[in-house]
C-alpha positions as CSV (number, residue, x, y, z in Angstrom):
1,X,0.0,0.0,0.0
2,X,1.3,3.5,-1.0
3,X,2.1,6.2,1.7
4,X,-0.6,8.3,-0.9
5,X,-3.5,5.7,0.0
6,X,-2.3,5.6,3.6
7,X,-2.2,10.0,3.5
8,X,-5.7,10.4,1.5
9,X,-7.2,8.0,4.4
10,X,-5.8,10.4,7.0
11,X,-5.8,14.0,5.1
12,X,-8.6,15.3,7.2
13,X,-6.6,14.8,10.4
14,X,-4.3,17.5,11.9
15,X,-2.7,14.6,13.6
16,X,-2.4,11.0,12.8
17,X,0.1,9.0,14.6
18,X,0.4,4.9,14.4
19,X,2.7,2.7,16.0
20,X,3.6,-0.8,15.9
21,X,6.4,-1.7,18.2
22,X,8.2,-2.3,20.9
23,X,7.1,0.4,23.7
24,X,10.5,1.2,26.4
25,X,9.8,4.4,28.7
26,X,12.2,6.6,26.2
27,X,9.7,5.9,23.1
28,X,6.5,6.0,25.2
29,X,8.0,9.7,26.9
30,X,8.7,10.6,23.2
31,X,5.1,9.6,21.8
32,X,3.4,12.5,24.8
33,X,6.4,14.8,23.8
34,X,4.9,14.6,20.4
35,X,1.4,15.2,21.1
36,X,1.7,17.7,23.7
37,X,3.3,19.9,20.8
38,X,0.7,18.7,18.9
39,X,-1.7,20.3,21.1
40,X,0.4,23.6,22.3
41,X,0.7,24.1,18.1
42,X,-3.2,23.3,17.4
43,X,-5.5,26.0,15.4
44,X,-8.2,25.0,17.5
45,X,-7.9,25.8,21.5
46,X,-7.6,23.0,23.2
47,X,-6.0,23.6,26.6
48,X,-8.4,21.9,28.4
49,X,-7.2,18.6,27.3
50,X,-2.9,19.3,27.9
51,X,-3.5,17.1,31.1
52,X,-6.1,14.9,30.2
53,X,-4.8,13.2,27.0
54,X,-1.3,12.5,28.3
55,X,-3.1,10.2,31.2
56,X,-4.8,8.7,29.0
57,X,-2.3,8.1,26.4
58,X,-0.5,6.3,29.5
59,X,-3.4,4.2,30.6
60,X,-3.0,2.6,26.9
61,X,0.5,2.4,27.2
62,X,0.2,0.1,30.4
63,X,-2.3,-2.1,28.7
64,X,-0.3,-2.6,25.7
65,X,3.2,-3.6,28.3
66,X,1.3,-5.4,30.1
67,X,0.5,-8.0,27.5
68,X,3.1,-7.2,25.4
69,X,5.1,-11.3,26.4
70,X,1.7,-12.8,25.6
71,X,2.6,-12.6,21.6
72,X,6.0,-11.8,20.5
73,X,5.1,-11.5,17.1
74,X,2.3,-9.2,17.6
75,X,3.8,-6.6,18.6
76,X,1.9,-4.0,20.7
77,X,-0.3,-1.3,19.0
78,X,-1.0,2.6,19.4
79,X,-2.4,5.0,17.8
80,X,-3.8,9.0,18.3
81,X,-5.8,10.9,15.6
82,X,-6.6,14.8,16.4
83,X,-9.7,15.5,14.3
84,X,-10.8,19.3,14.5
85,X,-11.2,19.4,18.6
86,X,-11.5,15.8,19.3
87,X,-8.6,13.4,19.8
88,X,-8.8,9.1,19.2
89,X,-6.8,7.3,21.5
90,X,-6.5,3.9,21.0
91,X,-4.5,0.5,21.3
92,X,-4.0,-2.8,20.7
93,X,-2.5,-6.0,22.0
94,X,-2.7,-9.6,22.2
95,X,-5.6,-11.6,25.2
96,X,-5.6,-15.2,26.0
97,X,-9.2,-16.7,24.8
98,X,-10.0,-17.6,28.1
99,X,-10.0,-13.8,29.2
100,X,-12.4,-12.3,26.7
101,X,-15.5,-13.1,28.1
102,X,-14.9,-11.6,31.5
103,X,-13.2,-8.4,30.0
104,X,-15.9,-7.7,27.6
105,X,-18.8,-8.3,30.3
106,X,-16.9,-5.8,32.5
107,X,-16.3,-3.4,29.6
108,X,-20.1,-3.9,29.0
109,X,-20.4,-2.9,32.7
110,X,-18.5,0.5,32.6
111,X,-20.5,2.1,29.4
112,X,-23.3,1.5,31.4
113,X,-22.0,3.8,34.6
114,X,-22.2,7.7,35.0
115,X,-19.2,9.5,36.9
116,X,-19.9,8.7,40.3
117,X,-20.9,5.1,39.7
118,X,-17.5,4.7,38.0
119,X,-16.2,6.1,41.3
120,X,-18.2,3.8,43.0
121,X,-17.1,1.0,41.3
122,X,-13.0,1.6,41.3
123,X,-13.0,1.7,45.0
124,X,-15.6,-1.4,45.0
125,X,-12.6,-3.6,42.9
126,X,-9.8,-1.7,45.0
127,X,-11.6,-2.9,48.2
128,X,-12.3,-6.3,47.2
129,X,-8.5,-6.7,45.7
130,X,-9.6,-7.7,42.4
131,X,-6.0,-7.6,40.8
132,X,-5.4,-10.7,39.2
133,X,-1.2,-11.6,38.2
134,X,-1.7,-9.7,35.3
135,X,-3.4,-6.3,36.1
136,X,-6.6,-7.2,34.7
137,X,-8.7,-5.5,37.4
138,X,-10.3,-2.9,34.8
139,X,-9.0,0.3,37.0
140,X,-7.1,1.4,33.9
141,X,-10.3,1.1,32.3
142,X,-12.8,2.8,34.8
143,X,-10.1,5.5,34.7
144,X,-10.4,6.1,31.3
145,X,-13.8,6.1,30.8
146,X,-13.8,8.6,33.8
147,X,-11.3,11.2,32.8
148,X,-12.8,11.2,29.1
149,X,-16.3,11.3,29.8
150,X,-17.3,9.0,26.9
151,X,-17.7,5.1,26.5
152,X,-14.9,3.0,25.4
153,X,-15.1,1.5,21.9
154,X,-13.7,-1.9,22.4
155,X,-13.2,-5.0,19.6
156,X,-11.9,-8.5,19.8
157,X,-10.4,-10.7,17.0
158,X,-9.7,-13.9,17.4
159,X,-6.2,-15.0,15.8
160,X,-6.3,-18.2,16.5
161,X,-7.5,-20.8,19.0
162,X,-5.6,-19.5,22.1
163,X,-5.0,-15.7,21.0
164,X,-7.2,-12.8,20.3
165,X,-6.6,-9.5,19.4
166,X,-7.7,-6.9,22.2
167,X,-9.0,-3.0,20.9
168,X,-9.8,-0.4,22.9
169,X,-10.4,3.3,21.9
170,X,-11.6,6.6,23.7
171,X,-12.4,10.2,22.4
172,X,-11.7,12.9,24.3
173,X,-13.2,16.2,23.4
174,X,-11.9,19.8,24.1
175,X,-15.2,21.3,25.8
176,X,-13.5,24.9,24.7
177,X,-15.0,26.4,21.2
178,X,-12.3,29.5,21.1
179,X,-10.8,29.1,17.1
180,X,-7.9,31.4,16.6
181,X,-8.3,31.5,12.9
182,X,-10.9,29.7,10.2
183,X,-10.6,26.2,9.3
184,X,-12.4,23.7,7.5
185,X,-14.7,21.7,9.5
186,X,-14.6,17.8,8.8
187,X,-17.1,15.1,9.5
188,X,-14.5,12.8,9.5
189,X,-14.9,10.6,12.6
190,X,-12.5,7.7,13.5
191,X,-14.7,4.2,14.9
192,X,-13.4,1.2,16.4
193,X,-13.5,-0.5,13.4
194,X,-11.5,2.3,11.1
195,X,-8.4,2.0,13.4
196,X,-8.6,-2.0,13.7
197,X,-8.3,-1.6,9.7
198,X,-5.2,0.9,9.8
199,X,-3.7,-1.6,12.4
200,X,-4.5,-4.8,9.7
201,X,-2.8,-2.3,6.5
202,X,0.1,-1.8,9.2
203,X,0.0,-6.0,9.7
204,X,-0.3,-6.6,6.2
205,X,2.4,-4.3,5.3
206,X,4.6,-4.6,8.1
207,X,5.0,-0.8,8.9
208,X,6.1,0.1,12.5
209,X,5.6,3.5,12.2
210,X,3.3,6.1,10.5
211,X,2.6,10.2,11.4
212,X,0.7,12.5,9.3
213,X,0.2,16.0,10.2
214,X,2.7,18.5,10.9
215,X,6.3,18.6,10.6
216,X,7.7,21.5,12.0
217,X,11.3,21.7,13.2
218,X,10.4,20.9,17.1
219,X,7.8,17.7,16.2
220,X,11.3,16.5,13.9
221,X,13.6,15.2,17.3
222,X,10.8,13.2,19.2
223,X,10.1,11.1,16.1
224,X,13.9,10.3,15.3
225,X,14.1,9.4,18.9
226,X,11.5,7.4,18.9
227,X,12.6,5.5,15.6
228,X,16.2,5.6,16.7
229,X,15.1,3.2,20.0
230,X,13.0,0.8,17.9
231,X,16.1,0.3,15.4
232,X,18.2,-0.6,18.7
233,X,15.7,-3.6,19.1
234,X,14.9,-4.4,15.4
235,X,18.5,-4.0,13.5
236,X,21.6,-5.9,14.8
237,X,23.8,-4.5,13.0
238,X,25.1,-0.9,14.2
239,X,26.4,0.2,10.7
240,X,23.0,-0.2,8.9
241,X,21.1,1.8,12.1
242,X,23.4,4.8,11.1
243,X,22.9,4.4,7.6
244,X,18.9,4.4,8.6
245,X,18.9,7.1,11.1
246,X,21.0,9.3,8.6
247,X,17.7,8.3,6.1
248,X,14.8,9.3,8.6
249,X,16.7,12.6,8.6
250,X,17.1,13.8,5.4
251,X,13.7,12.5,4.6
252,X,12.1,14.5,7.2
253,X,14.1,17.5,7.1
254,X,13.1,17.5,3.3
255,X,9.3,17.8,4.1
256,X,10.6,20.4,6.8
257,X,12.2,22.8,4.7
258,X,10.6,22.0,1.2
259,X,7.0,20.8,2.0
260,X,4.0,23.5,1.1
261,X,3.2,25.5,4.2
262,X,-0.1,27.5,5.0
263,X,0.0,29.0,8.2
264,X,3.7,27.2,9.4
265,X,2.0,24.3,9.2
266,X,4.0,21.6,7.6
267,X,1.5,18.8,5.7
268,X,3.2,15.6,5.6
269,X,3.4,12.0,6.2
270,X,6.3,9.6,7.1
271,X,6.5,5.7,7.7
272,X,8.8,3.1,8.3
273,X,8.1,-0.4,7.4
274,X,10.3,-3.4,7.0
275,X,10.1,-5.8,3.8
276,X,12.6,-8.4,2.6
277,X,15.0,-7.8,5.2
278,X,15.1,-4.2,3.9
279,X,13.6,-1.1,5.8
280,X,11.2,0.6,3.3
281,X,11.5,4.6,4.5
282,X,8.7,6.8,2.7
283,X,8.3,10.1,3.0
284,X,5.2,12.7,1.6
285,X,4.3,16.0,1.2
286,X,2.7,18.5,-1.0
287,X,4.7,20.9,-3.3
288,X,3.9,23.6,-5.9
289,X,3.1,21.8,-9.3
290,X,5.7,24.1,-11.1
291,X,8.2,22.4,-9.4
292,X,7.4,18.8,-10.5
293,X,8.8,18.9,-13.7
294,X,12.8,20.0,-12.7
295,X,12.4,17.7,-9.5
296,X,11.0,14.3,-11.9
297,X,14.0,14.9,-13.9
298,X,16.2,15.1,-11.3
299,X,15.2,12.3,-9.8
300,X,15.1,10.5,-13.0
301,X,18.9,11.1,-13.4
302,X,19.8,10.0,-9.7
303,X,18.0,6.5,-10.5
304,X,20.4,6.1,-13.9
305,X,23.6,6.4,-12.1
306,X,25.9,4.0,-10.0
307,X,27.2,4.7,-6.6
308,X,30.4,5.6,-8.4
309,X,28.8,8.4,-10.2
310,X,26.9,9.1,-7.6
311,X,29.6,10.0,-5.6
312,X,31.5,12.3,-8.3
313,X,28.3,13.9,-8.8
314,X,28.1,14.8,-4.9
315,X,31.3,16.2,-4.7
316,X,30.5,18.5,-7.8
317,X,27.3,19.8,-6.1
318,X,29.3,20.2,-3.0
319,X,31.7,22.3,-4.8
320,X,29.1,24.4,-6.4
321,X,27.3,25.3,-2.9
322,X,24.2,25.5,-4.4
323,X,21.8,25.7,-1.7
324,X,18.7,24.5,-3.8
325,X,21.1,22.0,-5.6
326,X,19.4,18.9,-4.0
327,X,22.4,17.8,-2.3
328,X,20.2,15.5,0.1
329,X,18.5,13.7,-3.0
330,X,22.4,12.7,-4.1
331,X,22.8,11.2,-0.4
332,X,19.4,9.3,0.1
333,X,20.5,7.8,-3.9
334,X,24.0,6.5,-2.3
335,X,22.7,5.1,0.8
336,X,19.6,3.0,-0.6
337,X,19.8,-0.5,-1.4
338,X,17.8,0.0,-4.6
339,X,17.2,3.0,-6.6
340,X,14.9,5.4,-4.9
341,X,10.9,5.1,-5.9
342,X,9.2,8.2,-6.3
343,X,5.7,9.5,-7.6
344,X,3.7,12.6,-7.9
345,X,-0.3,13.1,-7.6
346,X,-1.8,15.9,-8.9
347,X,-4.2,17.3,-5.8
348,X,-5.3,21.0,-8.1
349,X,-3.9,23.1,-10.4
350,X,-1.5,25.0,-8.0
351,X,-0.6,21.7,-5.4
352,X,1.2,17.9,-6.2
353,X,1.4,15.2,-3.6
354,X,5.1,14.0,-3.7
355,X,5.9,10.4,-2.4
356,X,9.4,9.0,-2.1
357,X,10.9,5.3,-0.8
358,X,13.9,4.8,-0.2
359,X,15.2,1.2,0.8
360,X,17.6,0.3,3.3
């Protein structure tokens, strides 16, 4: 699947952020550093939820770590989407059979309480010491549905006869209406059942990683930390994480310094995936149409050379110090492990989508 399909699912977000991984204190600290600029940076006011969405951001976290042995290979699952003045928090992980039953009656049970039964019923399972090995007392969950305000959409699939895949997701909405300028208003809504599918494209395709939305300078160092932790755990070999990392960065700096911007906001999407022992890096953004045409045949020329010309061609643009000379094009083309893919989609007369791969 195309980081274009992936982005024209998730245009109408502001913010769109999916992980598949492994989730250490560094990356989960690095996912609320994200969002919390997210929020400080948002056209709509949403200062009422600075506190709010970080707890409950946490909450998911816990769940997904405390499964997260049950199924190696399915790795834990998060994802936040900030549509207009609501945010979708959500998560994933893997439940013994045996456990569904019980989880989904008491899930049942909490969409059916107000505020102060939920209060009610925290301290009934706190008094009665209804903490099994595993956590799975539901306080996590009452706590949620407390500090939100709103039901929890919950799904299981079953994977196999033992295994089932366990979905939760909240929405949180800013109860402040204050806009500081005019934007388009969106019916998009994200379900249960939307984000189960986003996590079955990331399955299907093995991607790890995908954030659309803005890509200002200061969003730019959480998500290369983030990244740079998961490589520690998924790449043995130390060489090929530089060669990676060195990727992420020129791949997001480009949507930095040459995506369209309206109103400093940077549109763009990024994902990592992995695919025949390669990492597949992809990178998009909108730029003027005008420039399609000098950037296609650009491109075009990097693809027909070998590392060897590669590299005299590099040292020629470095010589020349040509600041729009694409320098960082030259150095994606020499790292890859096959010749950079690349494609354009005309969104109007004045805007093109620009998608590029690179393969590591």
């Amino acid at each position: 699947m195309s980081i274009y399909e992936i982005f024209t699912n998730l245009k109408s977000d502001n913010l769109s952020f999916l992980y598949k991984g492994q989730f250490s204190d560094t990356i989960t600290d690095k996912i609320i550093d994200l969002i919390e600029v997210n929020i400080s940076n948002n056209l709509v006011e949403l200062t009422s939820l600075k506190k709010k969405v970080p707890f409950l951001m946490v909450e998911c976290f816990q769940n997904i770590i405390r499964h997260a042995a049950l199924l190696k290979e399915e790795m834990g699952f998060f994802m936040i989407r900030n549509i207009e003045n609501s945010y979708y928090i959500a998560s994933g992980n893997g439940l013994e059979n045996i456990n569904v039953a019980s989880l989904k009656t008491r899930l049942e049970k909490i969409n059916t309480l107000n505020k102060e039964d939920l209060k009610v019923y925290y301290f009934e399972i706190l008094n009665n010491k209804e903490v099994s090995e595993k956590g799975g007392s539901g306080l996590g969950l009452i706590e949620m549905a407390r500090k939100s305000g709103q039901k929890i959409e919950f799904a299981f699939y079953p994977l196999n006869n033992t295994y089932s895949l366990f979905y939760i997701q909240i929405k949180i909405k800013s109860s402040e209406n204050k806009v500081e300028v005019s934007i388009p208003v969106s019916n998009t809504i994200s379900t249960i059942n939307d984000t189960t599918e986003l996590h079955k494209i990331m399955r299907n395709n093995n991607i790890l990683l995908i954030q659309q939305g803005d890509f200002s300078q200061e969003t730019l160092f959480s998500i290369l930390t983030m990244v740079e932790n998961n490589l520690k755990q998924q790449v043995d070999i130390s060489n090929k994480n530089k060669i990676i990392y060195h990727v992420l960065v020129e791949l997001l700096q480009n949507i930095t310094k040459h995506g369209y911007s309206t109103t400093n906001f940077k549109k763009g999407i990024f994902s990592v995936s992995i695919n025949n022992n390669l990492y597949h890096i992809s990178s998009g953004n909108y730029i003027i149409t005008d420039k399609v045409e000098h950037l296609k045949q650009y491109l075009k020329q990097l693809q027909s050379l070998n590392k060897d010309e590669l590299k005299v061609l590099y040292q020629k643009v470095l010589r020349e110090c040509n600041e729009t000379s694409g320098l960082g094009l030259i150095d994606l083309a020499r790292e890859c492990s096959e010749p950079i893919e690349y494609n354009f989609y005309p969104e109007n007369n004045n805007l093109t989508f620009f998608e590029i791969t690179v393969k590591v």
